[in-house]
N, C-alpha and C positions, 0 to 999 in steps of 0.2 A: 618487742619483735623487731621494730624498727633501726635499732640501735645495736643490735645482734646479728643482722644484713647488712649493716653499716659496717660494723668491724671486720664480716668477715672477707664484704667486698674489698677492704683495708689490705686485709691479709692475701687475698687474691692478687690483687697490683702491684703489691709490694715483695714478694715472695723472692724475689731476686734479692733482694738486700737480707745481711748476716741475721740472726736473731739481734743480739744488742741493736743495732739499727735497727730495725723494727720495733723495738719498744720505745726507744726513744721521738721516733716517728711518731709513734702512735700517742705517745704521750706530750707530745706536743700542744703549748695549749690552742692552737687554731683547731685540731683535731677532738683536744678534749669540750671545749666548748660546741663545737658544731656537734657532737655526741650528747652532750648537755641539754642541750635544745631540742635533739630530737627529742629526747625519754621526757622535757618536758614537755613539749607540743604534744605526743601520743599521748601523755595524763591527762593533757588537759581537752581533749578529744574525747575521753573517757570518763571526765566528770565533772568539767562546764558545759554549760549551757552555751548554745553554738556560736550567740551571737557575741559572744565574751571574747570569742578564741581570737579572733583578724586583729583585735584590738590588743592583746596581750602579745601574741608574736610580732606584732608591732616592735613594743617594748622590749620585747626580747632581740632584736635586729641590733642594740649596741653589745651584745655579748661577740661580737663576730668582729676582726679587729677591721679599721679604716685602711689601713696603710700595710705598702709590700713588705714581706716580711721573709728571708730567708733561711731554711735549713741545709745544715751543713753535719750528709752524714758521717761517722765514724769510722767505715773502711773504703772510703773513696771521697777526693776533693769533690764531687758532683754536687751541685747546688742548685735543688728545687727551689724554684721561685713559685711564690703563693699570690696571687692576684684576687684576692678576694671581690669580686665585680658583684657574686650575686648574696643581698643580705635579706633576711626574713620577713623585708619588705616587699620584697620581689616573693616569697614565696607565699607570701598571705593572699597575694595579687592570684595565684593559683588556683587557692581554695575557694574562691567567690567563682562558682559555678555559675551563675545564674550570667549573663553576655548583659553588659552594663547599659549598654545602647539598643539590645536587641527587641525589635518589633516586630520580627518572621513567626511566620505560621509552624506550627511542627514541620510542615512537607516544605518550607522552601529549607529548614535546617537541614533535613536530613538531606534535601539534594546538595544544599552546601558540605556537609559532611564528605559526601559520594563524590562529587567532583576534586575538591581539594587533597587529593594525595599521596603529597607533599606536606600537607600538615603536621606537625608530630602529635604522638600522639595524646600529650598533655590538652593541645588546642582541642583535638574532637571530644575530648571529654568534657570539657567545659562548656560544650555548645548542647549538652543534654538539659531538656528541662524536669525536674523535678518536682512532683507532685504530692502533697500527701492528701489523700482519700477518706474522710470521715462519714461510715454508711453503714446502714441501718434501718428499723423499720422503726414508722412513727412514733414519738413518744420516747423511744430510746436511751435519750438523751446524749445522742450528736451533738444538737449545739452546747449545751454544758461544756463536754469534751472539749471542743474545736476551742472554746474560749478559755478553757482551764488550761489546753498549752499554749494558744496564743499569748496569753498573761504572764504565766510564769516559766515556761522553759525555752519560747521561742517567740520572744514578744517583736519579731518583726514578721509577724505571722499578718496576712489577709486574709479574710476567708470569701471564698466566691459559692451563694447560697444554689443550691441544684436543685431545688422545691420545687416544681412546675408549678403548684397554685401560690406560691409565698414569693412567686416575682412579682407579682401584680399589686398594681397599688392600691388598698383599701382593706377594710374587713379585718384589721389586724389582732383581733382577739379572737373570731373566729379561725381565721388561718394559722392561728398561733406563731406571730411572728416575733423572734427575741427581740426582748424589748431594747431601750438605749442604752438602761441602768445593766441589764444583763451581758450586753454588749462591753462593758470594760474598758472602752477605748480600742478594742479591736477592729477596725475597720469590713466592710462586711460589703459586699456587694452581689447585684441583679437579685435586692430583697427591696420589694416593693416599687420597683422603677417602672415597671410598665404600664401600658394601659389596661387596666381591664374589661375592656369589653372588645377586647379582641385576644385572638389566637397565638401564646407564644408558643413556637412547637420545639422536638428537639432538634433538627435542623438547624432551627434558629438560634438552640442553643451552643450548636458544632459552631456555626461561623461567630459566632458574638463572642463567648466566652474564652477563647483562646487572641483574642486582641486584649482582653483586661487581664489574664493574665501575663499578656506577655511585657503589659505595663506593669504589672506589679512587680514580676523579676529584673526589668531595668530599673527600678528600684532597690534591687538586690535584697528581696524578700522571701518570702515563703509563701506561695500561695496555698491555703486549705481547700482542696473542694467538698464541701458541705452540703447531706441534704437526703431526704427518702428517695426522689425520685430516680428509682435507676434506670427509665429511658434516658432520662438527661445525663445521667453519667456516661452510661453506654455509648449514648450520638458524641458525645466529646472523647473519651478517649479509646474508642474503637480506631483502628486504622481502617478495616474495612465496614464499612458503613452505607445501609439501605434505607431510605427513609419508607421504603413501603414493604418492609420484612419487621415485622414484630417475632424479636430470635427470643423472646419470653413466653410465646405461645406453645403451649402443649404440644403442640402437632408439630411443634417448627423442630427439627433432629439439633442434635447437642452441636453439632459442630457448623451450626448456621452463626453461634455466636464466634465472633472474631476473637483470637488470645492472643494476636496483634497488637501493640498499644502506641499511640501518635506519642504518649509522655513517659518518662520510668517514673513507676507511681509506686508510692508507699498505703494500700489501702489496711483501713483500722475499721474493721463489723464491728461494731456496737449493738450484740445481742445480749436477749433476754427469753427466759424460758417465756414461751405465749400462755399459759394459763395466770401467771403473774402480769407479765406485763398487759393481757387485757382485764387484770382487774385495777392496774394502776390507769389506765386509758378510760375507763369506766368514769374513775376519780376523777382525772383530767378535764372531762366534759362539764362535769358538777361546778368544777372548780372555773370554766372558763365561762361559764353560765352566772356567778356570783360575781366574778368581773365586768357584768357587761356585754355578755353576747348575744343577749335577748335582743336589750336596747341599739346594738349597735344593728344586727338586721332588720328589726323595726327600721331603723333612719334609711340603711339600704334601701328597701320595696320601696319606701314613698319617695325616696329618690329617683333609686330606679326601674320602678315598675316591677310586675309580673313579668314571667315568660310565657308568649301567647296560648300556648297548653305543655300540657305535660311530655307530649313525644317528643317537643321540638328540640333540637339539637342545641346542647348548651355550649356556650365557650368561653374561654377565659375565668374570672373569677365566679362567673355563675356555675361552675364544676367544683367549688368547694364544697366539702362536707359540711353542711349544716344548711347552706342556700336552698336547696331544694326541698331539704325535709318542714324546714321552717317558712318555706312557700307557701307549700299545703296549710301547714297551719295556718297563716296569716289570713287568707285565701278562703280561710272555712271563718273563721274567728273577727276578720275584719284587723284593719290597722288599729292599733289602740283600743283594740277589744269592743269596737261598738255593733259589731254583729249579731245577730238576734239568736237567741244559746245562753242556756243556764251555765251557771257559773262552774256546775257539773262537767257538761260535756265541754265546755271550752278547757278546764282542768284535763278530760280526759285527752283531750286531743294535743294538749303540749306535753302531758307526758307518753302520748304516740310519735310525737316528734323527738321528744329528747332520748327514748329509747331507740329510734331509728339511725339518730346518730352517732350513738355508742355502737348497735350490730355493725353499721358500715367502718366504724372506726376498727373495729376490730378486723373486720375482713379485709378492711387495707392492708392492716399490722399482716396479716398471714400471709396475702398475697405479694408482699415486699420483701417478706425473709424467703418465700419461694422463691423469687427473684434472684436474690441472691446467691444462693443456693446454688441456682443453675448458672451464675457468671462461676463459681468458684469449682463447679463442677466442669465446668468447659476451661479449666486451668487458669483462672486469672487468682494470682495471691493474695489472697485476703487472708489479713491478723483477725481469729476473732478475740474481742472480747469479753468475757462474759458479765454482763454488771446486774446478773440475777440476785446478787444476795445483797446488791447496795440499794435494790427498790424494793427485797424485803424488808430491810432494814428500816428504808423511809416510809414504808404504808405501815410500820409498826408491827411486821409479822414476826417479832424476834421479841425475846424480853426485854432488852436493853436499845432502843432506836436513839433519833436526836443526834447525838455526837457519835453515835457509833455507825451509824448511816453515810456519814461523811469522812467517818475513817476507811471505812470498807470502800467507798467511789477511790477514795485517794488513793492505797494501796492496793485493791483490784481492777481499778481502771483508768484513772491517768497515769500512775507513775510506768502501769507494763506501754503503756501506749508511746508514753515518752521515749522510754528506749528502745520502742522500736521505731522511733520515727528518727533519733538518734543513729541507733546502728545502721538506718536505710542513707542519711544523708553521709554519714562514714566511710559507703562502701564507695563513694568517686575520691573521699581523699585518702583511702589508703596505698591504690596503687601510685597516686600520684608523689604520696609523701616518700612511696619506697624508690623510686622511679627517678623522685628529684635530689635524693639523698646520694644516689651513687652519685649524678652529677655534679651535685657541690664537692662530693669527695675529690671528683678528679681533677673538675675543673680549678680546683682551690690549690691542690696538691700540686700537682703537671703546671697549672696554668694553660692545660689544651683551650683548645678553642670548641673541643668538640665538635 
């Protein structure tokens, strides 16, 4: 398309010269190369991987000649002089959206934006920051995702963790935090950095987490934001934002959520039908229980104690699932089982906890796709995903699971995800490319100054 606007803006400026002059024009190689370039840059927009592309047009900046060069058309001595000033190094400089030094908040961008203009419009585009949004309800598998394209289609990807219990540091088999090995080398942040015996809220997530990422895009990255908790998504990219209005409560009317947004986000739902996915969540608990999360709350309580009873108000990592239920237990049972109770009723009472943790894990899972629900119902874009048949496939409810379980995640849920987080980063350089394409055309041809 790009090279189709190219020609015909060609054909627009030049219209005053005979046909043979115009094809000769056009045929020129400063013109046929700079035509070249575009059709290759838009291909490879279309089927590299993003972080390939700055580097390759690079390389491609010596197809464009060094030195003045003149044409001399056919029915008039007039002689366009061609000052090629700008090369595909200048325009690669374009494409890096992300402000190389910038450390501003969304609101001082956008007042920067609003006052400067005089800017063209190339500069205000580049001063957007770009988000891509991996959400979903527990269990999911978000983090998979976030690291399956960190790894392989945008490996300068960071991902900034949006868990409200999985900032905190400790309990990491219980909070189910991705391990290092799972991690890939993907850098990952506000996943296990705070204290836990205190309150992080989202508030705290609005002002924290827009300083790391705005270190991560002077980096000239991609930051992911990763995570269930959609308070914490919401307090971040809400523009208008109440920290004492819960716009997820029932009673709150639809249009108390903001469809505002401080970033242009690319959000990717990561859903699953709930009758599957709470029988996969079921498994999960089983499965983080053989790991070690008996033993690992055990070392917790004689650490750090009970909570003086049951009403009292919990905070921080004592509001994970599993701390409370496995309180009772411990509480009834004794540390290390030396409480007086047949081996019976201490049996039955760990699997009253273990099953208490699977009902709540489940009514998270439901309470979190409600959530969603209602951000996508008050107009905020969310892609969903459906990766229903890639966790049939891996609980083994298909004839054929094992390798076919990981074909179905590949081709029903990273690869649409990719392109569309692809097609989202595309949409600031395509007006740019078309935008800088007339200008190379003139300024090359004329030598204006523009």
């Amino acid at each position: 398309m790009f090279p189709v606007c190219f020609m015909c803006l060609a054909r627009k400026q030049y219209q005053k010269y005979s046909q043979s002059s115009l094809q000769q024009l056009l045929l020129h190689p400063l013109i046929f190369r700079t035509t070249l370039v575009l059709i290759i840059s838009y291909s490879l927009f279309l089927f590299c991987p993003y972080h390939y592309i700055l580097l390759l047009m690079n390389r491609l900046s010596s197809l464009l000649p060094k030195k003045t060069t003149n044409i001399k058309t056919s029915t008039s001595s007039t002689t366009i002089n061609h000052r090629p000033r700008h090369s595909l190094s200048q325009l690669s400089s374009i494409f890096s959206f992300f402000s190389l030094k910038s450390t501003s908040s969304p609101e001082t961008d956008m007042t920067a934006m609003n006052s400067n203009n005089s800017s063209s419009s190339i500069h205000r585009r580049q001063k957007l920051k770009k988000l891509v949004v991996v959400m979903g309800a527990t269990g999911s598998g978000k983090s998979k995702l976030s690291v399956d394209l960190g790894t392989r289609f945008f490996p300068n990807s960071e991902i900034v963790n949006s868990d409200k219990i999985q900032v905190y540091r400790g309990l990491d088999i219980a909070t189910n935090k991705i391990s290092m090995h799972d991690r890939k080398g993907v850098p990952h942040h506000f996943l296990g950095e705070f204290d836990p015996e205190t309150e992080f809220t989202p508030s705290d997530f609005r002002e924290l987490a827009p300083k790391t990422i705005a270190q991560i895009t002077s980096r000239r990255n991609l930051p992911l934001i990763v995570g269930g908790s959609n308070s914490f998504i919401y307090s971040l990219l809400a523009k208008r934002f109440n920290s004492e209005t819960d716009v997820f409560d029932e009673s709150s009317a639809i249009n108390s959520v903001s469809s505002e947004l401080r970033y242009s986000c690319c959000f990717l739902w990561v859903d699953v039908s709930l009758p599957i996915l709470n029988e996969y969540l079921d498994k999960r608990v089983d499965e983080m229980l053989d790991s070690g999360m008996y033993e690992e709350l055990e070392e917790y309580f004689a650490r750090e104690g009970f909570a003086e009873s049951e009403s009292a108000s919990r905070t921080g990592l004592r509001k994970a699932i599993g701390v409370p239920e496995f309180e009772r237990y411990f509480k009834k049972v004794g540390l290390g089982g030396g409480a007086d109770g047949s081996e019976a009723e201490k049996r039955l009472s760990y699997e009253e906890a273990v099953k208490a943790i699977k009902e709540n894990t489940c009514t998270l899972a439901k309470r979190q796709q409600e959530k969603i629900q209602r951000l996508k119902d008050a107009g905020w874009d969310l892609q969903k995903i459906d990766a229903t048949e890639a966790f049939r496939a891996a609980m083994g409810m298909t004839s054929d699971s094992g390798k076919r379980a990981s074909d179905i995640w590949e081709k029903m849920v990273v690869e649409p995800s990719a392109k569309i987080v692809k097609r989202f980063l595309m949409e600031i350089w395509r007006p740019i490319l078309a935008e800088y394409s007339g200008r190379l055309l003139t300024k090359s041809v004329l030598g204006s100054d523009g």
